[in-house]
SERO-4910 file (N, C-alpha, C, O; in steps of 0.05 Angstrom, whole numbers):
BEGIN
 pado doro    nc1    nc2    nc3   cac1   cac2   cac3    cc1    cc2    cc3    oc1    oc2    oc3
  Unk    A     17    -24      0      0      0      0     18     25      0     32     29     20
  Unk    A     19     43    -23     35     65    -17     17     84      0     -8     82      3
  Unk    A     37    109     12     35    124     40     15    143     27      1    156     42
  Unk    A     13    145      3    -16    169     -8    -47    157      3    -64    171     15
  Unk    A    -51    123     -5    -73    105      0    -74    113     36    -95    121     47
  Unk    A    -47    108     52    -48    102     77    -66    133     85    -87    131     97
  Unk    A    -55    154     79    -63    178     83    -84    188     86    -92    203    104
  Unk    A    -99    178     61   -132    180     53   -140    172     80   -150    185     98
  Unk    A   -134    149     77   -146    134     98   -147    137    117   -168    127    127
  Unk    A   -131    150    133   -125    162    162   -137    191    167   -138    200    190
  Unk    A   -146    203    145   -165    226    141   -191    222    156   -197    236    175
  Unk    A   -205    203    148   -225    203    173   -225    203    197   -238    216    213
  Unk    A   -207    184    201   -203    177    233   -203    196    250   -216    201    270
  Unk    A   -177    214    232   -163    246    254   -187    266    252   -193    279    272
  Unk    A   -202    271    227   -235    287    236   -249    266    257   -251    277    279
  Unk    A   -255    248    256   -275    236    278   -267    246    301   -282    260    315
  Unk    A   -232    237    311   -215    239    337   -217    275    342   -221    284    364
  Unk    A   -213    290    321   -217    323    324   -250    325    329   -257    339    348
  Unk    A   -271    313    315   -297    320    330   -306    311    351   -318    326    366
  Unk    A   -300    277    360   -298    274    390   -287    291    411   -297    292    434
  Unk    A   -266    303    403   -255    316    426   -264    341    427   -264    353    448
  Unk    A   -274    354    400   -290    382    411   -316    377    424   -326    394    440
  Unk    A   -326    354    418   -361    349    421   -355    348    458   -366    361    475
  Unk    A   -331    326    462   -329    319    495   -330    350    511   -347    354    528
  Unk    A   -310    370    504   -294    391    506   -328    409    516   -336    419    537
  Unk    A   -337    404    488   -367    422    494   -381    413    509   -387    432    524
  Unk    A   -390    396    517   -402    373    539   -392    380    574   -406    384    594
  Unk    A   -366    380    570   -350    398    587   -357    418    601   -358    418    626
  Unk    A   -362    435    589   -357    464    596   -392    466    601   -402    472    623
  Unk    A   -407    460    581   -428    455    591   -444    446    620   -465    454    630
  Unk    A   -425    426    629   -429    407    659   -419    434    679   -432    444    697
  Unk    A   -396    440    671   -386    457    683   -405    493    694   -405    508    714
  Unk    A   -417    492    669   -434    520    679   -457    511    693   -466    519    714
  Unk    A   -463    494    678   -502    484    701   -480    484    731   -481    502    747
  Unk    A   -470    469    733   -455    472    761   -456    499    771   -472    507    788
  Unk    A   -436    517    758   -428    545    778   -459    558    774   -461    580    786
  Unk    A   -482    550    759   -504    562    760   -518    556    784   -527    572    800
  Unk    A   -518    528    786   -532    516    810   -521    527    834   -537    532    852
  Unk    A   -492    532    838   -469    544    863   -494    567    863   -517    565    872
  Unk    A   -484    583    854   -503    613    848   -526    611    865   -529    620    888
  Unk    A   -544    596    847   -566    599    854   -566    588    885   -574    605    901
  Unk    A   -559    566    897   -557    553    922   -544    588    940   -556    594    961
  Unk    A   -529    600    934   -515    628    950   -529    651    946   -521    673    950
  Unk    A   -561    642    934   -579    664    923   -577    685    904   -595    702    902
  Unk    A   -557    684    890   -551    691    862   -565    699    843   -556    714    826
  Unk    A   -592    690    843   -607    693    820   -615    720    805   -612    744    810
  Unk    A   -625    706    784   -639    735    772   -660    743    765   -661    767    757
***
């Protein structure tokens, strides 16, 4: 198999592995704000 075929090929993978890790990343930060929201609100914070 020459390294052009290998290449192609490895093109999906590294988008999948780059959208998994933004999708986790966003998931993240997401968990993370309902949290310091809920902090908030529990210290009467609201609005």
């Amino acid at each position: 198999m020459s390294s052009d075929r290998r290449d192609k090929k490895l093109w999906p993978r590294r988008i999948g592995w780059l959208v998994l890790i933004w999708v986790a990343s966003v998931g993240v930060l997401a968990i993370v704000a309902v949290l310091f929201r809920l902090l908030m609100n529990m210290a009467g914070l609201t609005v």
